[in-house]
C-alpha positions as a Markdown table, in Angstrom:
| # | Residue | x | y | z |
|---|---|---|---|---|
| 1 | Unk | 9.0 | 7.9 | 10.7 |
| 2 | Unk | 6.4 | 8.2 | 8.5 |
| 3 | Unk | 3.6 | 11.3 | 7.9 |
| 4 | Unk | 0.6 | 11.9 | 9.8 |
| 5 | Unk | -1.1 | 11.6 | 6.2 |
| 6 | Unk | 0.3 | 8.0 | 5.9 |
| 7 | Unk | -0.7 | 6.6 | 9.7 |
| 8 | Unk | -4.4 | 8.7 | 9.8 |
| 9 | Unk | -5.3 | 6.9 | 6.6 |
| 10 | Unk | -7.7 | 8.7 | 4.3 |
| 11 | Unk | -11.8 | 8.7 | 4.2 |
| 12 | Unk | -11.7 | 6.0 | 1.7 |
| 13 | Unk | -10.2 | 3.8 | 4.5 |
| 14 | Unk | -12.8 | 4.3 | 7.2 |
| 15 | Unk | -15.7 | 3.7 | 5.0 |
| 16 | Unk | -17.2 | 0.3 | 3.2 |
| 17 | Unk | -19.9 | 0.2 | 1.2 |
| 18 | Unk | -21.0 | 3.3 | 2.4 |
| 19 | Unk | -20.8 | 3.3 | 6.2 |
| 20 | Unk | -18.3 | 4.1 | 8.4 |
| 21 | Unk | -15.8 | 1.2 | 9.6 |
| 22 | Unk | -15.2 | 1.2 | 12.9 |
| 23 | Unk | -12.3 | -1.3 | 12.8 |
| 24 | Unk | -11.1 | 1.8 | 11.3 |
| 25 | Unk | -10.7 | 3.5 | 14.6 |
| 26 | Unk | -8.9 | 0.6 | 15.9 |
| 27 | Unk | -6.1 | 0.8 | 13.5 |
| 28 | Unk | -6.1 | 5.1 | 14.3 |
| 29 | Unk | -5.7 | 3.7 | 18.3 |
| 30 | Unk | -2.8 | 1.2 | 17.5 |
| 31 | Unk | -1.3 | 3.9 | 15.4 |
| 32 | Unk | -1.6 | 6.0 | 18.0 |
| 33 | Unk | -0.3 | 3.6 | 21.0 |
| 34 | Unk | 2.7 | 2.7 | 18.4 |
| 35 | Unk | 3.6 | 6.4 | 18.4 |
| 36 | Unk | 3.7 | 6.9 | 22.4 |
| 37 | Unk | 5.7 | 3.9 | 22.7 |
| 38 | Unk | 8.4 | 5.7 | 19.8 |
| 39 | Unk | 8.4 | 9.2 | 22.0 |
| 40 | Unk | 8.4 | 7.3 | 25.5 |
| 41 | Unk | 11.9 | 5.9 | 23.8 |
| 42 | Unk | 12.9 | 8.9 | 22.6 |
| 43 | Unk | 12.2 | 10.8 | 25.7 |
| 44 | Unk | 14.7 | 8.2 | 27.8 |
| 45 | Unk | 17.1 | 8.8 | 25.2 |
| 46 | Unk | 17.0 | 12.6 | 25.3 |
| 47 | Unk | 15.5 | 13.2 | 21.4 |
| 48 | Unk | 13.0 | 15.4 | 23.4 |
| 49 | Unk | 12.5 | 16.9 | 19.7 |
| 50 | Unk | 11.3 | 13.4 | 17.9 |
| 51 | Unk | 9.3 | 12.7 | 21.5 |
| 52 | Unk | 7.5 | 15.6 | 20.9 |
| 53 | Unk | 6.9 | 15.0 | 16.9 |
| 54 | Unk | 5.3 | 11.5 | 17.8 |
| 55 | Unk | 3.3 | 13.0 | 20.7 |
| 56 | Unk | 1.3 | 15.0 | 18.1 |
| 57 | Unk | 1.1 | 12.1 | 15.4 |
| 58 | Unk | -0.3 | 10.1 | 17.6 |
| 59 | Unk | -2.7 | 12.9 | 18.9 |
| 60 | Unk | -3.8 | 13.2 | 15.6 |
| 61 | Unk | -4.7 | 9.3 | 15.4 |
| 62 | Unk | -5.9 | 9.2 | 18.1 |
| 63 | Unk | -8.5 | 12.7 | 17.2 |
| 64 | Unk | -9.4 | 10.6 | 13.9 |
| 65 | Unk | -10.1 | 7.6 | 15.8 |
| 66 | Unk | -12.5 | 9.6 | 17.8 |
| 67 | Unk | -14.0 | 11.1 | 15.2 |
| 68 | Unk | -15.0 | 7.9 | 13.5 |
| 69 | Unk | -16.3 | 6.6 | 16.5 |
| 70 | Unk | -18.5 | 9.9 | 16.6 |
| 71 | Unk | -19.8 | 9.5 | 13.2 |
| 72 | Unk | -20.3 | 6.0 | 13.7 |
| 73 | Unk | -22.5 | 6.3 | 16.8 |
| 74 | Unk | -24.4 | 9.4 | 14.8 |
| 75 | Unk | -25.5 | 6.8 | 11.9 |
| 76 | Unk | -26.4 | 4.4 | 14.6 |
| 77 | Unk | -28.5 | 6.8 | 16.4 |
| 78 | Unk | -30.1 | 8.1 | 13.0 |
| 79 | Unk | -30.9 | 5.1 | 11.9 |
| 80 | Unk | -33.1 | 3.8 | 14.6 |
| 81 | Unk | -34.4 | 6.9 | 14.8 |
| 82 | Unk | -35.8 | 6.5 | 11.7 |
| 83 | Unk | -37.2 | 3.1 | 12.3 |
């Protein structure tokens, strides 16, 4: 398994040239959908422990994901705002 440091990425990761990536978001979801898939197993296999360790890594993708997609939509909205 590896850390919630290594899957969310850093803030280098979500931004090029300057503005926010939004593909980085993606990656955050598919991180996060990876990590459901690992606890769903673990929960049929009765590792209710590792379930719940890859609930909350993939709840923490998925909150960076989101808050991408928040910034994102911010610059968006500030920018033709200052049109």
């Amino acid at each position: 398994m590896s850390t919630v440091h290594e899957q969310s990425g850093s803030s280098t990761q979500a931004r090029a040239g300057g503005q926010l990536d939004p593909s980085e978001a993606t990656r955050l979801l598919e991180v996060a959908a990876h990590d459901i898939a690992v606890a769903s197993t673990c929960i049929g296999l009765g590792d209710l422990d590792e379930a719940h360790t890859n609930v909350l890594t993939a709840r923490v993708a998925a909150d960076a994901a989101e808050e991408i997609l928040r910034l994102v939509l911010r610059q968006q909205s500030e920018g033709t705002a200052g049109a």
